[in-house]
LUMVEXKE-30566 format. One record per residue (C-alpha): residue number from 1; residue in one letter; x negated, y, z negated. Coordinates in nm, 3 decimals. Each point is the difference from the previous one (the first is absolute). Layout:
N
<resi = NUM | resn = a | X = X | Y = Y | Z = Z> $
...
//
This chain:
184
<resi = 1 | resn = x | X = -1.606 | Y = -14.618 | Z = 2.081> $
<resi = 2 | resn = x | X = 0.376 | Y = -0.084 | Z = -0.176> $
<resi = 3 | resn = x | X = 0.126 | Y = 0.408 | Z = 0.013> $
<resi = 4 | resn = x | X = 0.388 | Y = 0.109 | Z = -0.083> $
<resi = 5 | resn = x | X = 0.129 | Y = 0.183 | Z = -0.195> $
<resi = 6 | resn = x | X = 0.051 | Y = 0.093 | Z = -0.398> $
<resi = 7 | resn = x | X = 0.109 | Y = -0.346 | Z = -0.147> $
<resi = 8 | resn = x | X = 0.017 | Y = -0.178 | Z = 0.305> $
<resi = 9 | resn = x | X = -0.185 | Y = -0.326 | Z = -0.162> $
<resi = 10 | resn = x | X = -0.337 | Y = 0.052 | Z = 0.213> $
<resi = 11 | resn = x | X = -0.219 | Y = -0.068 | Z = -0.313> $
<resi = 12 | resn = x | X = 0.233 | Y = -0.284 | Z = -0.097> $
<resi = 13 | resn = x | X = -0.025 | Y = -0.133 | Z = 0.347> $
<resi = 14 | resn = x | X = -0.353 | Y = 0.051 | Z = -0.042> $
<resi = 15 | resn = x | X = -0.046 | Y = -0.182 | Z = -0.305> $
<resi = 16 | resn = x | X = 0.201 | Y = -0.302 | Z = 0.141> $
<resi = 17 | resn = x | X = -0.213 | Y = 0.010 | Z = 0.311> $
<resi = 18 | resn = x | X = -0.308 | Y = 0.008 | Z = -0.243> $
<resi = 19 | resn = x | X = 0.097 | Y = -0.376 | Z = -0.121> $
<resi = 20 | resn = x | X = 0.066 | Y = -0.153 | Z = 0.282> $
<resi = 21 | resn = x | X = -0.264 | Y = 0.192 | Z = 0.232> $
<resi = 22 | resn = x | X = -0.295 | Y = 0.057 | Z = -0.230> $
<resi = 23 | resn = x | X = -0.068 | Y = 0.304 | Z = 0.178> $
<resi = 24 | resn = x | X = -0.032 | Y = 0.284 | Z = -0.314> $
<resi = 25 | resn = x | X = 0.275 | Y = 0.269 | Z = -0.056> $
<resi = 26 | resn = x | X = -0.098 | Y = 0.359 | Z = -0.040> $
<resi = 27 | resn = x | X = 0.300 | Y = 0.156 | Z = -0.091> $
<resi = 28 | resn = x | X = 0.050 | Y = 0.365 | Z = 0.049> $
<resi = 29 | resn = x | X = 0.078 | Y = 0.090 | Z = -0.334> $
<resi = 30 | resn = x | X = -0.374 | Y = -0.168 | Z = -0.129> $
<resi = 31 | resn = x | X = -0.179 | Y = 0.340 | Z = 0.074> $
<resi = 32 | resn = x | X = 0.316 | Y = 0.239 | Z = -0.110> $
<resi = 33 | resn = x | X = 0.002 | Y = -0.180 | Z = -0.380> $
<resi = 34 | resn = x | X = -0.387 | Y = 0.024 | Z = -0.004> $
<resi = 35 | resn = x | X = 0.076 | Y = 0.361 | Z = 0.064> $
<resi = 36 | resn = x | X = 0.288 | Y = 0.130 | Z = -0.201> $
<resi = 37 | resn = x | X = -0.109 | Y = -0.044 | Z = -0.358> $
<resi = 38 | resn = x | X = -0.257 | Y = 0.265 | Z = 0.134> $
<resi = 39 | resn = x | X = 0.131 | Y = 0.254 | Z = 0.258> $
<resi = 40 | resn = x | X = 0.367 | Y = -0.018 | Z = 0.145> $
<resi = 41 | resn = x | X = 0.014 | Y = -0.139 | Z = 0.308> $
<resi = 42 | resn = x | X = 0.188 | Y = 0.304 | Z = 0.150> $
<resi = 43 | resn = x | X = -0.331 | Y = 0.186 | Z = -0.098> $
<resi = 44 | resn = x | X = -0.252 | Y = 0.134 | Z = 0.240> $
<resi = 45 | resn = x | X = -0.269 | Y = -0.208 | Z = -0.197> $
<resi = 46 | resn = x | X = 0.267 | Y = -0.311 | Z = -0.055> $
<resi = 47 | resn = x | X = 0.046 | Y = -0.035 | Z = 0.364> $
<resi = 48 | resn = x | X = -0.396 | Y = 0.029 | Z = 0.149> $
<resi = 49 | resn = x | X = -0.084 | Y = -0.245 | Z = -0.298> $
<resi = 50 | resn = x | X = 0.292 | Y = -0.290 | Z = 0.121> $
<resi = 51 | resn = x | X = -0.137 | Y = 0.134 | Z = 0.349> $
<resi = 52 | resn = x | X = -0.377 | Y = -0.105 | Z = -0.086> $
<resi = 53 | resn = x | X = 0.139 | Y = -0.316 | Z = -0.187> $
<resi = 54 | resn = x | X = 0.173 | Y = -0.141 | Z = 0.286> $
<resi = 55 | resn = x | X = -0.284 | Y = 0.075 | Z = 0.221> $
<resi = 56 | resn = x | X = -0.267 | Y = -0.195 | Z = -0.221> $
<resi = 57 | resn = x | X = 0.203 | Y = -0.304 | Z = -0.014> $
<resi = 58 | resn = x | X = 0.110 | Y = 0.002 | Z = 0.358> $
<resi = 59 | resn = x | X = -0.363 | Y = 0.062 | Z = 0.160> $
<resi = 60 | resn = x | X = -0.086 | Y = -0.295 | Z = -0.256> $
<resi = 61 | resn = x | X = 0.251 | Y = -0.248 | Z = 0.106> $
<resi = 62 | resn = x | X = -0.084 | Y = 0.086 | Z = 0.347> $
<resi = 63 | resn = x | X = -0.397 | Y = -0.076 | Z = -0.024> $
<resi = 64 | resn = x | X = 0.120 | Y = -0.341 | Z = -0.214> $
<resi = 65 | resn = x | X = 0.010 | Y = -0.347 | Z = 0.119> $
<resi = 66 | resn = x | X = 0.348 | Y = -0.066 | Z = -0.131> $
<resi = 67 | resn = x | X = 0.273 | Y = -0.123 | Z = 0.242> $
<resi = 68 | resn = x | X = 0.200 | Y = 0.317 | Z = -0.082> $
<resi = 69 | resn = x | X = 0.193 | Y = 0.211 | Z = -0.236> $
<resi = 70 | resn = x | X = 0.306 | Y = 0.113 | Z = -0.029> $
<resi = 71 | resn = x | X = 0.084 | Y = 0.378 | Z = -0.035> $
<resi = 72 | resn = x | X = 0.294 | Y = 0.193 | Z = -0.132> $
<resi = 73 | resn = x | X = 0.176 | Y = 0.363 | Z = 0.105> $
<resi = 74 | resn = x | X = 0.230 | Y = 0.237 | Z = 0.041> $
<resi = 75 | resn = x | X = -0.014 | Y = 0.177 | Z = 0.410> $
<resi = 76 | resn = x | X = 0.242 | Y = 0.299 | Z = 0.038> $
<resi = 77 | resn = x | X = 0.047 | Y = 0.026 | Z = 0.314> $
<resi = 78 | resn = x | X = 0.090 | Y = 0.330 | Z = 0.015> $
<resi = 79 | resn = x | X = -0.275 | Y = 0.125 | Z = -0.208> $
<resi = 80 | resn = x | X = -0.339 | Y = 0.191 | Z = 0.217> $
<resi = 81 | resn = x | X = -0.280 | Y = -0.224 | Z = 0.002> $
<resi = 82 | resn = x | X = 0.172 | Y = -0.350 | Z = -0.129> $
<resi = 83 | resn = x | X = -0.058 | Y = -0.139 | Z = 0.358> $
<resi = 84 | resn = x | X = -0.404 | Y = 0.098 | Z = -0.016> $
<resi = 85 | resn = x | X = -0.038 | Y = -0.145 | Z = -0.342> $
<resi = 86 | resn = x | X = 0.144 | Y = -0.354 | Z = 0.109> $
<resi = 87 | resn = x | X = -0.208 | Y = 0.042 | Z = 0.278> $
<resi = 88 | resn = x | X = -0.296 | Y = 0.081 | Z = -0.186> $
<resi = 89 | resn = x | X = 0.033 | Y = -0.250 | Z = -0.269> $
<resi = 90 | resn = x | X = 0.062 | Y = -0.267 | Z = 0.326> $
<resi = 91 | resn = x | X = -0.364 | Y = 0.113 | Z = 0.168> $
<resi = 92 | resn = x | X = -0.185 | Y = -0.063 | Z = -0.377> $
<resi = 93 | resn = x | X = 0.080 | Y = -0.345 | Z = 0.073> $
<resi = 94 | resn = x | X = -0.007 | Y = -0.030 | Z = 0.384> $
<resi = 95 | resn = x | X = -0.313 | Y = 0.143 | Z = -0.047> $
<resi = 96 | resn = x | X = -0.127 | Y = -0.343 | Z = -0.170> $
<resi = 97 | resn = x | X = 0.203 | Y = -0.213 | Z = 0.259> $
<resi = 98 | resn = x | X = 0.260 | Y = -0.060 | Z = -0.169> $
<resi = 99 | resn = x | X = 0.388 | Y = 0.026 | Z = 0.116> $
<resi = 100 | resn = x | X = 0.267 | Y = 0.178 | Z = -0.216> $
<resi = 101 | resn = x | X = 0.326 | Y = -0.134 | Z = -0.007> $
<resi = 102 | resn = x | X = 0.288 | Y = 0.215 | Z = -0.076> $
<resi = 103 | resn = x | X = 0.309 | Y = -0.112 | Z = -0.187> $
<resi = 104 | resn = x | X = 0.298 | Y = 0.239 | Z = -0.027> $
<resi = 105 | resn = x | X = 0.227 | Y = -0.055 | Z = -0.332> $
<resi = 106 | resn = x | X = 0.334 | Y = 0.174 | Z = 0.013> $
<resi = 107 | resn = x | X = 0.300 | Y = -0.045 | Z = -0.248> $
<resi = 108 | resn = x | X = 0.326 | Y = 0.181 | Z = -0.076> $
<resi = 109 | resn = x | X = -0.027 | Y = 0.262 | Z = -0.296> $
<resi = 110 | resn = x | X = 0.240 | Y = -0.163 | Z = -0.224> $
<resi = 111 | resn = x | X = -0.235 | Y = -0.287 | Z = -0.005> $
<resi = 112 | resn = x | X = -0.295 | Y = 0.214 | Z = -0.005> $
<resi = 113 | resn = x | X = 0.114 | Y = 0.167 | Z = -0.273> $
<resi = 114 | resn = x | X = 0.040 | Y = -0.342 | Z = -0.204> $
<resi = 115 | resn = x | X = -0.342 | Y = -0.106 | Z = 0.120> $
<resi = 116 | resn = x | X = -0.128 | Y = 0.347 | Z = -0.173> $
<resi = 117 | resn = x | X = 0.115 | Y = -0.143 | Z = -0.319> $
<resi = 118 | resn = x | X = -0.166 | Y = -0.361 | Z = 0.009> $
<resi = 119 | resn = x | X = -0.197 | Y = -0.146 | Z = -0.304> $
<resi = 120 | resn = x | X = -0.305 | Y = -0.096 | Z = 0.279> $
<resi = 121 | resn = x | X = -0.024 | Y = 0.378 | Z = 0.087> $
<resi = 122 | resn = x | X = 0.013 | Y = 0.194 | Z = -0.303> $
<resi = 123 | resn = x | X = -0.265 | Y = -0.260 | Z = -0.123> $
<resi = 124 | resn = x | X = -0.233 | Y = 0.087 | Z = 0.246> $
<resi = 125 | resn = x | X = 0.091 | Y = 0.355 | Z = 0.056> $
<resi = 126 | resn = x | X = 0.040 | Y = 0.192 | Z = -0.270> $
<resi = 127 | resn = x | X = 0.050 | Y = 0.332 | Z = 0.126> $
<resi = 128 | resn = x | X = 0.280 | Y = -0.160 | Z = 0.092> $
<resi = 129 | resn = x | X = 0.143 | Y = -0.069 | Z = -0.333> $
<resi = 130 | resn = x | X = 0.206 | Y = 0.336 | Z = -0.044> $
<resi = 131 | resn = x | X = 0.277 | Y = -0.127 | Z = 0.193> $
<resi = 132 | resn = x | X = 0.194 | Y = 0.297 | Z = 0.010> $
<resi = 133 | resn = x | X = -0.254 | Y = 0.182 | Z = 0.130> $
<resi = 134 | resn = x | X = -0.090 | Y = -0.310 | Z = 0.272> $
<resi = 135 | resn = x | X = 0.347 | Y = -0.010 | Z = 0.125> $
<resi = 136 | resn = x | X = 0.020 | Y = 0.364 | Z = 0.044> $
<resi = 137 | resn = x | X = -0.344 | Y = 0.006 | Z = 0.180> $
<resi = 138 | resn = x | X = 0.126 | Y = -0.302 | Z = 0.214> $
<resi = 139 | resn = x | X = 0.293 | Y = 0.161 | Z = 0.072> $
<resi = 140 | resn = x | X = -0.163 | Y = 0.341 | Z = 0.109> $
<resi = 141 | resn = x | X = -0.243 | Y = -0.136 | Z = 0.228> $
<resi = 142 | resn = x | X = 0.296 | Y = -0.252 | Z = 0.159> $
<resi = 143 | resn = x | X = 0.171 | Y = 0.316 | Z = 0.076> $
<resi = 144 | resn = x | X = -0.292 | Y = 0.222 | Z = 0.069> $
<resi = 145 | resn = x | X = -0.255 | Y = -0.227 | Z = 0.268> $
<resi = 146 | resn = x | X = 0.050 | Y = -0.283 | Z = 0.227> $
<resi = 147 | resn = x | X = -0.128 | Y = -0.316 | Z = -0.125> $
<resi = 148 | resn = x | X = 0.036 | Y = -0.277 | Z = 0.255> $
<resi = 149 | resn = x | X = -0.085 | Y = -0.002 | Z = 0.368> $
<resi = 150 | resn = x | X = 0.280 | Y = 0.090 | Z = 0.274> $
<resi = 151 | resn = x | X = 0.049 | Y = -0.298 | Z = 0.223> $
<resi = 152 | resn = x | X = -0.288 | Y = -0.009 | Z = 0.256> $
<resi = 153 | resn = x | X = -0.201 | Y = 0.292 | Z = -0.175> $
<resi = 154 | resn = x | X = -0.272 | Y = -0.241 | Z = -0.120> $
<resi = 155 | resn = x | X = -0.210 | Y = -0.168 | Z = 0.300> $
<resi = 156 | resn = x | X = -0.274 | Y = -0.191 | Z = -0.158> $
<resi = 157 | resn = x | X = -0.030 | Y = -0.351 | Z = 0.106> $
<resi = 158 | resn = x | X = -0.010 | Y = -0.151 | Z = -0.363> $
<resi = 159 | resn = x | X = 0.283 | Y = 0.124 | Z = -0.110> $
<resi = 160 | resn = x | X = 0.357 | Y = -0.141 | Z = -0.214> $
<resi = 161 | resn = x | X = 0.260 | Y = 0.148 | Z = -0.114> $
<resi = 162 | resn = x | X = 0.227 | Y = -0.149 | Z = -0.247> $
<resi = 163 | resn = x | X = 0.292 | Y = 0.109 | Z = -0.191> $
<resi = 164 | resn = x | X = -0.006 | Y = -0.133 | Z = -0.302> $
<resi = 165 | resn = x | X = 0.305 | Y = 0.147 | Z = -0.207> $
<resi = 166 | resn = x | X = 0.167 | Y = -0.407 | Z = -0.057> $
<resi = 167 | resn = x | X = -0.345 | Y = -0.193 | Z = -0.004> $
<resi = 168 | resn = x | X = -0.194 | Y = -0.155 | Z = -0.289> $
<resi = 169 | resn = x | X = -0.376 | Y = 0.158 | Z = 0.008> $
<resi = 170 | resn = x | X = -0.116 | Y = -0.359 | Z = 0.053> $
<resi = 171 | resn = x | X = 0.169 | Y = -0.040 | Z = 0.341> $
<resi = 172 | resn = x | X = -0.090 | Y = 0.304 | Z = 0.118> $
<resi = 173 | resn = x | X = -0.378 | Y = -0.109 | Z = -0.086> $
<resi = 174 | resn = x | X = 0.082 | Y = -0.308 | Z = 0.152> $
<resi = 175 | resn = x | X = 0.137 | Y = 0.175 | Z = 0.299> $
<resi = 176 | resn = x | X = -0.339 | Y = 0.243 | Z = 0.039> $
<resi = 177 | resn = x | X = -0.193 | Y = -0.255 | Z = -0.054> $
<resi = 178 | resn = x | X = 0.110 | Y = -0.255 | Z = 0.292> $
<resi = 179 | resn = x | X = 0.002 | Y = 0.361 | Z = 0.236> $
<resi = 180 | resn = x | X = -0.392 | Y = 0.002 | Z = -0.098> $
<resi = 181 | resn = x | X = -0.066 | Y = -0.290 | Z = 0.079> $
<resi = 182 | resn = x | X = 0.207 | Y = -0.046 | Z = 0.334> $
<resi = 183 | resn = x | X = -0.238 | Y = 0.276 | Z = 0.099> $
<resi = 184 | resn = x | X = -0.306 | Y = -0.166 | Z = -0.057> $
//
């Protein structure tokens, strides 16, 4: 589970951890885009949809035989109920034995907003492509909700954390990577 916040890289991290893993990314914009043409996402029937979405694919990646996957998402920390829903997600594939490993992306805004402009995003986000509109939402929420841990809030035994403002996406893949497999 790569989770940071807006712009941060994680599904650019998770795409270079794709190559060289072969684990499967499952970004979490996949579900939003699916979504959007149809019902806003800040809709009632936009979010339950992503909701049931994300919950498909996760109970099916849990019951497969793959090696693993490779999620992507945004935790506000100071947000009601952000805590239970890692949690939750977590127990869909505990449940199946498996272990979830948590990596923590954090950048500075200035680079975050530069990130929030890349070709490799808008490609495969496209409610993304309004960039004055991205910025400002980017923006809001930086100043609005806390999107990375505090030091020693996070406690789970598989976790990284790894600021990634001056690093290539393909080192900091490199870098998760060679964590994962130190643990095993």
């Amino acid at each position: 589970m790569i989770f940071g916040p807006h712009a941060v890289g994680k599904m650019t991290v998770g795409q270079e951890l794709e190559k060289i893993s072969g684990f499967k990314l499952f970004h979490n914009h996949v579900p939003i885009e699916m979504v959007l043409p149809y019902f806003g996402y800040s809709t009632r029937a936009g979010r339950q949809l992503v909701h049931k979405i994300r919950e498909a694919f996760f109970r099916a990646f849990a019951e497969s035989d793959k090696a693993g996957y490779i999620l992507t998402c945004i935790w506000q920390f100071d947000a009601a109920g952000e805590q239970e829903y890692m949690d939750w997600v977590a127990s869909i594939f505990e449940e199946h034995g498996a272990e979830v490993h948590w990596v923590e992306l954090e950048a500075n805004l200035e680079e975050r907003l530069k990130r929030n402009k890349s070709a490799n995003r808008l490609s495969h986000k496209p409610s993304k492509r309004d960039l004055e509109v991205s910025e400002q939402r980017l923006i809001e929420s930086h100043k609005k909700h806390r999107l990375n841990s505090r030091d020693g809030e996070l406690t789970y035994k598989n976790y990284l954390r790894i600021d990634n403002s001056d690093l290539k996406p393909a080192v900091v893949a490199r870098q998760v990577l060679d964590w994962l497999q130190s643990r095993n």
